[in-house]
Each structure stands twice: as structure tokens, then as C-alpha cells.
C-alpha positions in Angstrom: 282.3 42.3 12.7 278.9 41.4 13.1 276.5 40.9 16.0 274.9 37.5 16.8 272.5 36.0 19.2 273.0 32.7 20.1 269.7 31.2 22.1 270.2 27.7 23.4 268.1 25.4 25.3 269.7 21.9 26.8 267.7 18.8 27.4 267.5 17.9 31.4 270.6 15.8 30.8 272.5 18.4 28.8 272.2 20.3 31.9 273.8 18.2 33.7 274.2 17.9 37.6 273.7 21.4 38.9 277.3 21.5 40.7 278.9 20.6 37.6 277.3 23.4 35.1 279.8 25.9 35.8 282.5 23.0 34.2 280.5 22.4 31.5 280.0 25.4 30.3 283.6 26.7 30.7 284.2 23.0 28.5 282.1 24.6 26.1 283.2 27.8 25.8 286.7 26.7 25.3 285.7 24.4 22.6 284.2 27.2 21.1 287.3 29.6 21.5 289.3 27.0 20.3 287.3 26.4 17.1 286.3 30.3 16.6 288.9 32.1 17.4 288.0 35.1 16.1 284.8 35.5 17.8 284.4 38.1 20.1 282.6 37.4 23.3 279.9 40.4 24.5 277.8 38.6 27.3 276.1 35.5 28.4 273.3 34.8 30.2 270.7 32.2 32.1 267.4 32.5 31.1 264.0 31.7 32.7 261.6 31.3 29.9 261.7 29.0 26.7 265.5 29.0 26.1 268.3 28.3 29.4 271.4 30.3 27.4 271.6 33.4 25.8 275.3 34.7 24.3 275.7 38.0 22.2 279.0 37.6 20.2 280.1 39.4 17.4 281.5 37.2 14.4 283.1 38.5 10.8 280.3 36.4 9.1 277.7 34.1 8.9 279.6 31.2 8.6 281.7 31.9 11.6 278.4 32.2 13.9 276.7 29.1 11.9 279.9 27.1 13.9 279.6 28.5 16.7 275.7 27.0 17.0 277.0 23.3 15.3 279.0 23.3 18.0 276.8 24.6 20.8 274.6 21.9 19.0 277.5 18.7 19.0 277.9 19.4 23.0 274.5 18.5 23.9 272.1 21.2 23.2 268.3 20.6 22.0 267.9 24.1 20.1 270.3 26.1 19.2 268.8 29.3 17.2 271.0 32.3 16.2 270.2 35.5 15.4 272.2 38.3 13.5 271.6 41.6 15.5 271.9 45.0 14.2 272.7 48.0 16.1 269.5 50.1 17.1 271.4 53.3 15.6 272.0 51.6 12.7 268.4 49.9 11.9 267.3 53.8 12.1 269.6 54.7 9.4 268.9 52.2 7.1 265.0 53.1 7.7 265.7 56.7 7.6 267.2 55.5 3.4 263.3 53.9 2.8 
């Protein structure tokens, strides 16, 4: 399994009435459990800055984390950007091989 960043911003709307956010996001999140299965949740996080969401998961491949933003980006978010992540212990071996 892989590690993947998912960075999400929702428009003012998207957001949604304040009382209500913990609903839709629980909506979300079983859409996306539904759909991906086989994606393993690590965190998730509220953000002050550029983006509102941040959610590590790790995901077999590519493909599997490419759905998981389609359909972060079908429900209403603006920007949906996801990043693969790699282990800090790891990035130092693969430097140590340069």
C-alpha cells in the first residue's frame, strides 16, 4: 500500500451550514468507503490556510487514490489535489542508492 495526501478546499456552499458539516462529511466519507473499499484511512484534518481538508490514506495504487479525489471532487469540492507520500525512512534510502 501506498501513502496519499488528499488536500481539499470546498466553495462557501460546499461547506455548508456549520451545524450540518459533521453530516456531510460522514456522507462523504461513506461514499468514499463505499466506492474504495480498500483504502485505508490514517487521519483527517481541518485546516486554516489555503486548503479546509487534509486526509492521509494509504491506497494499493494510483488509480485507487485518483477516485478517491473524483469523488471528493463530484460531492462539492473546488480543489481537490492529491499527493503520493513516501515514508521519510524510505526517501533516505532511496537517496543513500544516488
Amino acid at each position: 500500500m501506498s501513502t496519499f495526501i488528499l488536500m481539499t478546499t470546498l466553495s462557501s456552499q460546499g461547506l455548508g451550514d456549520p451545524h450540518k458539516r459533521e453530516h456531510i462529511g460522514r456522507a462523504w466519507f461513506e461514499t468514499v468507503k463505499t466506492k474504495c473499499p480498500e483504502v485505508k484511512w490514517i487521519e483527517h484534518y481541518a485546516l486554516l490556510g489555503p486548503f479546509d481538508f487534509m486526509d492521509i490514506f494509504e491506497a494499493p495504487n494510483e488509480e485507487v487514490a485518483a477516485k478517491v479525489s473524483m469523488i471528493t471532487m463530484s460531492l462539492g469540492a473546488v480543489k481537490a489535489e492529491t499527493w503520493a507520500a513516501i515514508p521519510y525512512q524510505r526517501f533516505v534510502k532511496i537517496a543513500s542508492t544516488l
